[in-house]
C-alpha positions as CSV (number, residue, x, y, z in Angstrom):
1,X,0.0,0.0,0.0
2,X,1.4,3.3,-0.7
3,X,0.4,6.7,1.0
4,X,2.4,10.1,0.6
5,X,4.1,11.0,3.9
6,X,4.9,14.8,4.2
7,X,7.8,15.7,6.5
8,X,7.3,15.8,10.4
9,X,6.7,19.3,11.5
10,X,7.9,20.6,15.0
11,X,7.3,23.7,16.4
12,X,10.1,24.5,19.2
13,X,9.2,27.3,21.5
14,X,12.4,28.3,23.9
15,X,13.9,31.7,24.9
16,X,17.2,30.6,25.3
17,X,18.6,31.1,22.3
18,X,21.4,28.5,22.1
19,X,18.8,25.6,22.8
20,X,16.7,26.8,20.0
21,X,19.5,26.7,17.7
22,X,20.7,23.1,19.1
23,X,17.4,21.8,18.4
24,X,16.7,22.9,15.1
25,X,20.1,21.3,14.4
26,X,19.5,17.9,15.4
27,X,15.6,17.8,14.3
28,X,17.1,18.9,10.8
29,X,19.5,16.5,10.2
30,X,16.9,13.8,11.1
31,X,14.9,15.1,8.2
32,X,11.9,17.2,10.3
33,X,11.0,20.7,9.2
34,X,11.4,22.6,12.0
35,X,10.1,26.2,12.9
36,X,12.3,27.6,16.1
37,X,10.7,30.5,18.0
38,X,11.5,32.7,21.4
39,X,8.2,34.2,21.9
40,X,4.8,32.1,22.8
41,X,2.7,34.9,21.1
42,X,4.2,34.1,18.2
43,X,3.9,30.5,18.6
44,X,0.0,30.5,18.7
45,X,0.0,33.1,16.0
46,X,1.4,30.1,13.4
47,X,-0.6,27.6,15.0
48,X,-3.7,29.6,13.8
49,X,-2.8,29.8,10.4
50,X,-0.4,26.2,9.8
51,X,-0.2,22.6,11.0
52,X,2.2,20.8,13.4
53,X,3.0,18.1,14.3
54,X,4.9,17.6,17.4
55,X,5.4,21.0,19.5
56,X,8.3,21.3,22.0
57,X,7.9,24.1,24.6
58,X,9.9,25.3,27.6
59,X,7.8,25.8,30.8
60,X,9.2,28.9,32.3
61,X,8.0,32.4,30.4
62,X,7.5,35.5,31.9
63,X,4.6,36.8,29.8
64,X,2.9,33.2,29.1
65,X,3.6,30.2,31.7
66,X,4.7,26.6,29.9
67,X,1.3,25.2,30.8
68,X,-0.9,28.5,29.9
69,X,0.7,27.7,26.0
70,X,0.3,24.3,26.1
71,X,-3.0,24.6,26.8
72,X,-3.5,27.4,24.3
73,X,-2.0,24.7,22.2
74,X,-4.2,22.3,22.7
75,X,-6.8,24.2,22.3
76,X,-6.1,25.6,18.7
77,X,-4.7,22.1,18.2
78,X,-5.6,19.2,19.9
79,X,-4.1,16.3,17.6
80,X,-0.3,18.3,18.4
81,X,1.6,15.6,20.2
82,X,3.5,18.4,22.8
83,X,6.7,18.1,24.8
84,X,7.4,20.2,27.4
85,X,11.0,21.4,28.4
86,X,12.4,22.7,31.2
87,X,15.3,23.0,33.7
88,X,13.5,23.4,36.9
89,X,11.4,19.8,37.1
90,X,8.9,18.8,39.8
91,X,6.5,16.5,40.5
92,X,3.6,19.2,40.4
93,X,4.9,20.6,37.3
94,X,5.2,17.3,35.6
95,X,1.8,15.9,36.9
96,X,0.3,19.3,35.7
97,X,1.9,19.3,32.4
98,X,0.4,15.6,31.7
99,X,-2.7,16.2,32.8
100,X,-3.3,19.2,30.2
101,X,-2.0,17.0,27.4
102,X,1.5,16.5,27.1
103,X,3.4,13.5,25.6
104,X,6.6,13.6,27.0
105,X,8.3,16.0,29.8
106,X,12.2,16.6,29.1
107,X,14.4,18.0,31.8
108,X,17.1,20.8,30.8
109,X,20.1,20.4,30.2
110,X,19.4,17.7,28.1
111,X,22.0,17.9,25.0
112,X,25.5,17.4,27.1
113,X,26.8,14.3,25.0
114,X,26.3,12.5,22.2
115,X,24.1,10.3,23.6
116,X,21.7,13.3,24.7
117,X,21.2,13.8,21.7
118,X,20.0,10.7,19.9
119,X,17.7,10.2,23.6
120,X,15.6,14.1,22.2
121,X,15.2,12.5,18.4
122,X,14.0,9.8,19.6
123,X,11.4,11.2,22.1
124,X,10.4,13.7,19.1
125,X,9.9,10.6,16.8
126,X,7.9,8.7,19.5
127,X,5.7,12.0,19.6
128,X,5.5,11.9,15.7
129,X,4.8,8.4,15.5
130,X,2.2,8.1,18.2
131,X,0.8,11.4,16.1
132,X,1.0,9.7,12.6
133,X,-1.1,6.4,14.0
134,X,-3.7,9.5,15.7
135,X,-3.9,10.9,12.3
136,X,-4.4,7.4,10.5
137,X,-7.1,6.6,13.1
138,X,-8.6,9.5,12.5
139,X,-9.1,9.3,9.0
140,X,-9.8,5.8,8.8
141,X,-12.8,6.4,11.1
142,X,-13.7,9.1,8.9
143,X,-13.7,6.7,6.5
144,X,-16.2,4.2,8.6
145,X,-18.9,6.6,9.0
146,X,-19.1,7.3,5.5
147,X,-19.3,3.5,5.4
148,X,-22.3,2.9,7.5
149,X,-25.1,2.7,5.3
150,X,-23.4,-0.6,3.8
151,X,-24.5,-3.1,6.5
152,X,-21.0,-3.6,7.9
153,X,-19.4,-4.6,4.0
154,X,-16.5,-2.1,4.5
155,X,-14.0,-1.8,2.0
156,X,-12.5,1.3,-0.4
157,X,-10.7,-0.9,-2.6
158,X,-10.8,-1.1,-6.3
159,X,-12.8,-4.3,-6.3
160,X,-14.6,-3.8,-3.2
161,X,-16.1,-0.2,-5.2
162,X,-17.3,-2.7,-7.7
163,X,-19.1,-4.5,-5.5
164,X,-21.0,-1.6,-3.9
165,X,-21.4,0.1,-7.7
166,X,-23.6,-3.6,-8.5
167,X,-25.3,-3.3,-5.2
168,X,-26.1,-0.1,-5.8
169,X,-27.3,-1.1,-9.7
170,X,-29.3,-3.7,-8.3
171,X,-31.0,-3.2,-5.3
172,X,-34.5,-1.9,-6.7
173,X,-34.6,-4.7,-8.7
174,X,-36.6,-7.6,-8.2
175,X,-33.9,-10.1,-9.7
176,X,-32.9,-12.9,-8.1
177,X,-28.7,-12.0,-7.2
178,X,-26.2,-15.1,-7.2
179,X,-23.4,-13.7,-5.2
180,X,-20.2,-16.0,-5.7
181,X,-17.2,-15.8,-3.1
182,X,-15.0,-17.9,-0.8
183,X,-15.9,-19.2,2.3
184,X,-15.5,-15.9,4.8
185,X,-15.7,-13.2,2.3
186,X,-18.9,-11.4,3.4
187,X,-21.9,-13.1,0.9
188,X,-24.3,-12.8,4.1
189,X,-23.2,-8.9,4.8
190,X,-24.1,-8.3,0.5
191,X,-26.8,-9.8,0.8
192,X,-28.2,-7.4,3.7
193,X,-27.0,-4.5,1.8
194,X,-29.1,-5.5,-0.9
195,X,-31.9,-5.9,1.0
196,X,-31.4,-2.6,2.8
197,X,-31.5,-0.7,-0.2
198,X,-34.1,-2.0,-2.1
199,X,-38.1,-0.8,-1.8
200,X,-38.5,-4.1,0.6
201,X,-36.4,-3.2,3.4
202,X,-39.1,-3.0,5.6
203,X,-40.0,-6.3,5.3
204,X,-37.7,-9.1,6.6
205,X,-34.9,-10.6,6.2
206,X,-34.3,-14.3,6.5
207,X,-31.1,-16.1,5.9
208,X,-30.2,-20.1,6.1
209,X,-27.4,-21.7,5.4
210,X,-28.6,-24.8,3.0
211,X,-25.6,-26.7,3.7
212,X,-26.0,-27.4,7.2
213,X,-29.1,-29.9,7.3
214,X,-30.3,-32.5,5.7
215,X,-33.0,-33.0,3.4
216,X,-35.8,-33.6,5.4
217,X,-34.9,-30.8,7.5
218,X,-33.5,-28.1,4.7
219,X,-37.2,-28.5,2.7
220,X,-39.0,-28.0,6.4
221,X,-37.0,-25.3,7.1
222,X,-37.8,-23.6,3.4
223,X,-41.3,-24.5,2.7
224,X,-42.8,-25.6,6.0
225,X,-44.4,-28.7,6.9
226,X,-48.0,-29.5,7.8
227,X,-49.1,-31.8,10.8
228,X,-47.7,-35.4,10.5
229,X,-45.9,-34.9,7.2
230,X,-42.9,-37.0,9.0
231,X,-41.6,-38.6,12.1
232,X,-41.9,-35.8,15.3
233,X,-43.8,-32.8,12.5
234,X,-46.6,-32.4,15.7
235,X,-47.4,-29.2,14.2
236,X,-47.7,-27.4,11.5
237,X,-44.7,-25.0,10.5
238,X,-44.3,-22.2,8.3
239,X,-41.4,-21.7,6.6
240,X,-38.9,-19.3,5.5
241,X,-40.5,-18.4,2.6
242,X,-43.7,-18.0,4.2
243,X,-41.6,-15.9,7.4
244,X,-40.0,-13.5,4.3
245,X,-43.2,-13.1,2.7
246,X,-42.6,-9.3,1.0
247,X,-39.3,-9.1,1.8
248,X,-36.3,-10.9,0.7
249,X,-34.7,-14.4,1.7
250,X,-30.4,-15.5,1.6
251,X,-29.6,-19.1,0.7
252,X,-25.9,-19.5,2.1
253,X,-24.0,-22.2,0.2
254,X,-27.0,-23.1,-2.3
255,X,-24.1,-25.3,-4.2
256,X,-24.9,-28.0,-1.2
257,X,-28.9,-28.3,-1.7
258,X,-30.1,-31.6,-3.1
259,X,-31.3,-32.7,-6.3
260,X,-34.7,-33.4,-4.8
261,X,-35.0,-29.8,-3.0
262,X,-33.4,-28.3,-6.2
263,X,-37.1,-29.1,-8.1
264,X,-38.9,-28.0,-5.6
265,X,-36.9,-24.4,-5.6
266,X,-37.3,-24.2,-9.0
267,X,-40.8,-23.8,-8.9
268,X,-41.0,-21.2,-6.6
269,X,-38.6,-19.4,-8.5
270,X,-40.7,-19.8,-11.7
271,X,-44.3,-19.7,-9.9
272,X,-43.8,-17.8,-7.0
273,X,-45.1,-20.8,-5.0
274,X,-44.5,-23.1,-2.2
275,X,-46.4,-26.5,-1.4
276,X,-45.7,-27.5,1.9
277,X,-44.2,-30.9,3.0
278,X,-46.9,-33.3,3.4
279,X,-49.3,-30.7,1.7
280,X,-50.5,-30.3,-2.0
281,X,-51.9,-27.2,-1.8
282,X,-50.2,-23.9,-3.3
283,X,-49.5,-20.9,-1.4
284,X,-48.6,-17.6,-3.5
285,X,-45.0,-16.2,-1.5
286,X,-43.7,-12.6,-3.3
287,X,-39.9,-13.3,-2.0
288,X,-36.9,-11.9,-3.5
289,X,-34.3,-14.7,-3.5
290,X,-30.6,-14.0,-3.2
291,X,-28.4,-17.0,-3.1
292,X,-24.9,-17.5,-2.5
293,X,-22.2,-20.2,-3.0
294,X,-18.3,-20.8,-2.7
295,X,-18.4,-23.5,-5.1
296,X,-18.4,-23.7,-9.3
297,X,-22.3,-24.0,-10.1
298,X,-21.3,-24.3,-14.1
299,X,-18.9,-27.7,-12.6
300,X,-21.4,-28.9,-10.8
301,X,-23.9,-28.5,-13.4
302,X,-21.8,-30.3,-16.2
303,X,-21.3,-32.7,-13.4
304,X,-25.1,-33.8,-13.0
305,X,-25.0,-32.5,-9.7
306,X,-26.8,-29.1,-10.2
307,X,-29.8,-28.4,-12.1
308,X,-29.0,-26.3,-15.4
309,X,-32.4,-24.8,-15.3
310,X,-32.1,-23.8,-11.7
311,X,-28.5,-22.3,-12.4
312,X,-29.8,-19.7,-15.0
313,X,-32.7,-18.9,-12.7
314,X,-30.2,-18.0,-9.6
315,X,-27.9,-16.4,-12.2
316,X,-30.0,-13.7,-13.2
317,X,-27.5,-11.1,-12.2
318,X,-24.3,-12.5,-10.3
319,X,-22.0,-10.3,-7.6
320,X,-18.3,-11.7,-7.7
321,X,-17.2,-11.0,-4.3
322,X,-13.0,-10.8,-4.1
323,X,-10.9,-12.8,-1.1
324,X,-9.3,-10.6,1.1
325,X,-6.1,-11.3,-0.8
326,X,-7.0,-9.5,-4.0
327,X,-8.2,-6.7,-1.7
328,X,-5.5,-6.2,1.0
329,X,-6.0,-1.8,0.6
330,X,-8.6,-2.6,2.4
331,X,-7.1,-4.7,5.7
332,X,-6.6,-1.5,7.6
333,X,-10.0,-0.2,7.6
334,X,-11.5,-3.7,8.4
335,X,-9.4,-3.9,11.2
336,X,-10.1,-0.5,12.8
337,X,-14.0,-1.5,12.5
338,X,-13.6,-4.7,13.9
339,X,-11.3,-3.0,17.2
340,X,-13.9,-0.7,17.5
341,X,-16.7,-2.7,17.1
342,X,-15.0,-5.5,19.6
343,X,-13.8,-2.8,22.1
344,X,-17.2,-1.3,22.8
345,X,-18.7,-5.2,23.1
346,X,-15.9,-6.0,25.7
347,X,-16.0,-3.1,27.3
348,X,-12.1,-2.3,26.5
349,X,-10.3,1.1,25.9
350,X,-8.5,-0.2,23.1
351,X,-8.4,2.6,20.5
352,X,-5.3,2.1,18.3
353,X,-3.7,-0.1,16.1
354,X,0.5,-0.2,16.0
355,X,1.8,0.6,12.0
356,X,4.0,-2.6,13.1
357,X,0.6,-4.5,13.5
358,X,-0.9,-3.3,10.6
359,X,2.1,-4.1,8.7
360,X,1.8,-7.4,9.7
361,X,-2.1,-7.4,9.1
362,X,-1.0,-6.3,5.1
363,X,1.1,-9.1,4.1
364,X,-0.7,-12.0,5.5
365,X,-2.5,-14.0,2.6
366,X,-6.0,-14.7,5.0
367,X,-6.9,-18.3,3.7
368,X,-10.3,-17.7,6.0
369,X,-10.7,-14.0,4.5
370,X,-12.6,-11.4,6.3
371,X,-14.1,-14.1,9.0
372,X,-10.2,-14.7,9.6
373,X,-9.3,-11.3,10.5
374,X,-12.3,-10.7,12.0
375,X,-11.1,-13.1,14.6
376,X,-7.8,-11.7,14.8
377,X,-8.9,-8.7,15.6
378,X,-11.4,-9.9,18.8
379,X,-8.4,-11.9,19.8
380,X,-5.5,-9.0,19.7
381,X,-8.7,-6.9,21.7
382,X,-8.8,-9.3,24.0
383,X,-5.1,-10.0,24.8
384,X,-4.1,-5.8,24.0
385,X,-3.1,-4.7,27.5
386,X,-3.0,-0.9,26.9
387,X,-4.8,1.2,24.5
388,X,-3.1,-0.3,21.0
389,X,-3.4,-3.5,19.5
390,X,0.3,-4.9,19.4
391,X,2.1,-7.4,17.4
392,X,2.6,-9.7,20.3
393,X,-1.5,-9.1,20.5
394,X,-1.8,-10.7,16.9
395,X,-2.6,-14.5,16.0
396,X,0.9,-16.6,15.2
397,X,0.0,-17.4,12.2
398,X,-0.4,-13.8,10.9
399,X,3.1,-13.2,12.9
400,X,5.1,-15.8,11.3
401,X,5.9,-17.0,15.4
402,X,4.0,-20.7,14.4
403,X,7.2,-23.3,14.0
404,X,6.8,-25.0,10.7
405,X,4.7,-27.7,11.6
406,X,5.6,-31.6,9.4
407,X,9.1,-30.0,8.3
408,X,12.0,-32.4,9.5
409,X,14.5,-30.3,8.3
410,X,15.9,-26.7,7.1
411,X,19.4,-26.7,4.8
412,X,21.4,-24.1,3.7
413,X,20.3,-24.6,0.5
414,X,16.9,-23.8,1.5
415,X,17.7,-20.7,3.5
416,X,19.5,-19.2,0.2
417,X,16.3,-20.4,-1.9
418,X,13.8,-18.4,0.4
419,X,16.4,-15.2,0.3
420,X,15.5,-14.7,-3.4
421,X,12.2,-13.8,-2.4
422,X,10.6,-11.0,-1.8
423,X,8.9,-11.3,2.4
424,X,5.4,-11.7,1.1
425,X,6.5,-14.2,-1.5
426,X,8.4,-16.5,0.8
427,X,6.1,-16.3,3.6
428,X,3.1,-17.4,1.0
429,X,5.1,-20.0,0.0
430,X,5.8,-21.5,3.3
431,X,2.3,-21.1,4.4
432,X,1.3,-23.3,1.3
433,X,3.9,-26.2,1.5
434,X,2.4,-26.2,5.6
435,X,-1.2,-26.5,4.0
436,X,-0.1,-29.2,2.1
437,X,1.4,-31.4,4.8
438,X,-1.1,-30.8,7.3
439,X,-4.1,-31.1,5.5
440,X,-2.4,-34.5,3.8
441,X,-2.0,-36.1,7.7
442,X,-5.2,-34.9,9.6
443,X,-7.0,-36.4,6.2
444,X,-4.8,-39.6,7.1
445,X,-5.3,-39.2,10.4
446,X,-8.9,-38.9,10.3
447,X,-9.4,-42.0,7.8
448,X,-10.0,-39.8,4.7
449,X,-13.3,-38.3,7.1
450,X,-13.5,-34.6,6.3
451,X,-15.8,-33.5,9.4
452,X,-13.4,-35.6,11.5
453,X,-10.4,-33.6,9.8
454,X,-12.0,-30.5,10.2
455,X,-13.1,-31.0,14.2
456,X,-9.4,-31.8,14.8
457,X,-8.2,-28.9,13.1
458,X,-10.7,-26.7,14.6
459,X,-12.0,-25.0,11.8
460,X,-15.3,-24.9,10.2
461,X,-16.1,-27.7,7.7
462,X,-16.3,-25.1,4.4
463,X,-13.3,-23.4,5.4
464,X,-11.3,-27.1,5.9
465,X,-12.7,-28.2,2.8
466,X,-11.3,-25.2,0.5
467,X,-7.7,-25.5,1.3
468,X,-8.0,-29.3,1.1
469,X,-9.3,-28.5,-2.3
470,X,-6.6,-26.7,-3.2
471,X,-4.3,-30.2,-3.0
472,X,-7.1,-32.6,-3.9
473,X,-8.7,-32.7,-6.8
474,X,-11.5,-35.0,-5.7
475,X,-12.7,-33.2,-3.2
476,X,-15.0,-30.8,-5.4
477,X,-16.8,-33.8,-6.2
478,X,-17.7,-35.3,-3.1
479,X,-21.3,-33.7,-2.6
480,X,-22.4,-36.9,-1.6
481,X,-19.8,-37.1,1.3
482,X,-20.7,-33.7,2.2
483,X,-24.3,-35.0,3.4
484,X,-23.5,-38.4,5.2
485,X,-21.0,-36.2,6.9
486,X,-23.9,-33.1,7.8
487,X,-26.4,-36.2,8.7
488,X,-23.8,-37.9,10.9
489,X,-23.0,-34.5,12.7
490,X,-26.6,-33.4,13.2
């Protein structure tokens, strides 16, 4: 990601002539633009008309006191990360000069030796740092509230602006909307958008995820059942399509729906009816249907295991939605909303992020996507013992701290392989070859079982399933397995 940094300004404020002139020295040569004044009236005069970024101002004037400008700087400018200098420190001056907003309190004389010296640039470029990540805060909760009306799909991305135009195009249409994306991406979040913006938005919303029952259950769950249709239907039960009657219904992972239940959603598609299980009588539903899927409907079509007819009807108008890989511009905004959003639940003061977190957070490949970050982000909340999310705070897999799990041993030869590559490269690379190996033993671990693999790896079946298809070609096909597996878990 690239973003143009202009140069660190500091505004030094000293009547002592000789440590005005020392400072503007050092700050210089460390590449800050410096303005060096002796008069505090002059001081808020420029701080009316230009921007700072770190102020440094001595504590004992005669016609303005050190704290009376620091707060006059703090009130003209309240982002200005301040440190105050002086040469006669105490407590009740230092407790009084932190409590009106200062960052860091230096004690005169404090540029003796050369050591001196490198101990002041690096409290001003702590002050500039801390004022940069403020900054970066600030604009990227800017940023969020502009993003509020898209039900929690936040992103400013190239492809994440293509997704919101085709919401945008789409919404006040009745169409039915396919939106294709991996497991994690956010279908369920598009989905709401749509719904939000369309002419039905104040009728419901109902969402199921199709691949997480079985047959019996799935057609119950859509259509509804009548008294007796099957073992333990006591009642009768309206369905989903019933519940969304006027407003809109979200099939999560329609790719998993039987043959059988793929008729019978066909028809309501094309008639705009539902029978009942155990019933043969029509009721009229006016439902706008947008389904979702991480798998390739045209495969499973050619395959015989999706129903051509019902793949044009979903595929009306389709929404590609991108993996958080193809859209990593858009990591440090999803993290902020996630802090915030996870700091308010727990009740936390965390506020920040470190650049060396969100560093980390850019170069990471997220196999799980947004739901993978997402987590990271409640867990680095969680762990974050002051007010900004660490490295130390973050998962080890998005560290690189996870030992390479499989691997017996690392050469030379290997070490000189890896230096030809660029971080990002190597790091994607190793995380691939530790796929491979892992997912190959839990699946031979497990006896070729994937809902076994998956509860040993702790990770939701979908998600286990895409990065073993990513080294097993057979998996794509195993539909069948897929529902034997859902029965058995159920």
């Amino acid at each position: 990601m690239e973003e143009t940094v202009r140069p660190t300004r500091v505004l030094v404020v000293d009547d002592e002539p000789s440590v005005l002139r020392a400072l503007e020295v050092i700050l210089r040569k460390k590449g800050y633009e410096v303005v060096a004044l002796d008069s505090p009236i002059a001081a808020t005069q420029r701080l009316a008309t230009e921007d700072f970024d770190v102020a440094m101002l001595d504590i004992r004037r005669p016609e303005l006191s050190g704290i009376e400008l620091l707060n006059a700087v703090k009130h003209r400018r309240p982002e200005i990360e301040v440190i105050m200098m002086t040469g006669h420190a105490t407590v009740d001056t230092a407790l009084a000069a932190m409590k009106a907003g200062a960052h860091e309190y230096l004690i005169k004389p404090f540029i003796e030796k050369p050591d001196d010296v490198e101990h002041v640039a690096y409290v001003v470029a702590r002050a500039a740092e801390r004022k940069r990540l403020q900054d970066r805060n600030r604009e990227l909760e800017t940023r969020l509230e502009a993003l509020e009306t898209t039900q929690g799909l936040v992103g400013t991305s190239g492809p994440m602006r293509d997704v919101t135009r085709m919401i945008e195009a789409v919404a006040y249409s009745a169409a039915t909307v396919l939106v294709q994306g991996e497991s994690g991406t956010g279908k369920e979040l598009v989905a709401r958008a749509l719904h939000a913006r369309s002419p039905r938005r104040a009728q419901p919303f109902v969402a199921l995820n199709c691949g997480a029952l079985t047959e019996t259950l799935l057609e119950s769950e859509l259509f509804g059942h009548v008294k007796g249709a099957f073992t333990g239907a006591n009642r009768d039960h309206k369905g989903l399509f019933e519940s969304a009657n006027g407003g809109t219904i979200f099939l999560d992972e329609i790719g998993d729906i039987p043959l059988s239940t793929q008729v019978r959603l066909l028809r309501v598609l094309q008639e705009g009816e539902i029978k009942k299980v155990g019933s043969t009588d029509a009721v009229r539903v006016d439902v706008r249907v947008i389904a979702a899927t991480h798998r390739d409907l045209p495969k499973l079509v050619r395959a015989g295991k999706f129903r051509e007819d019902l793949f044009y009807r979903l595929n009306v108008i389709a929404i590609p939605l991108p993996p958080l890989r193809d859209r990593l511009d858009d990591v440090p905004l999803l993290a902020h909303h996630f802090m915030r959003r996870y700091s308010d639940r727990l009740g936390k003061k965390v506020r920040t992020i470190a650049p060396q977190a969100i560093e980390l957070l850019c170069v990471y490949r997220w196999p799980g996507n947004v739901r993978e970050l997402e987590n990271a982000i409640e867990r680095a909340v969680v762990l974050c013992r002051g007010d900004s999310v660490q490295p130390t705070d973050l998962p080890p897999s998005v560290t690189g701290r996870t030992a390479p799990v499989l691997r017996e041993t690392t050469g030379p030869g290997d070490d000189a392989e890896m230096l030809t590559q660029s971080y990002a490269t190597a790091k994607d690379s190793a995380l691939r070859n530790f796929e491979k190996r892992y997912v190959e033993a839990l699946m031979r671990a497990s006896d070729n079982n994937i809902s076994a693999a998956a509860r040993k790896a702790g990770m939701d079946r979908s998600n286990f399933k895409r990065v073993l298809r990513k080294y097993r070609s057979d998996v794509e096909d195993d539909v069948e397995d897929d529902v034997q597996s859902t029965e058995a878990s159920l």
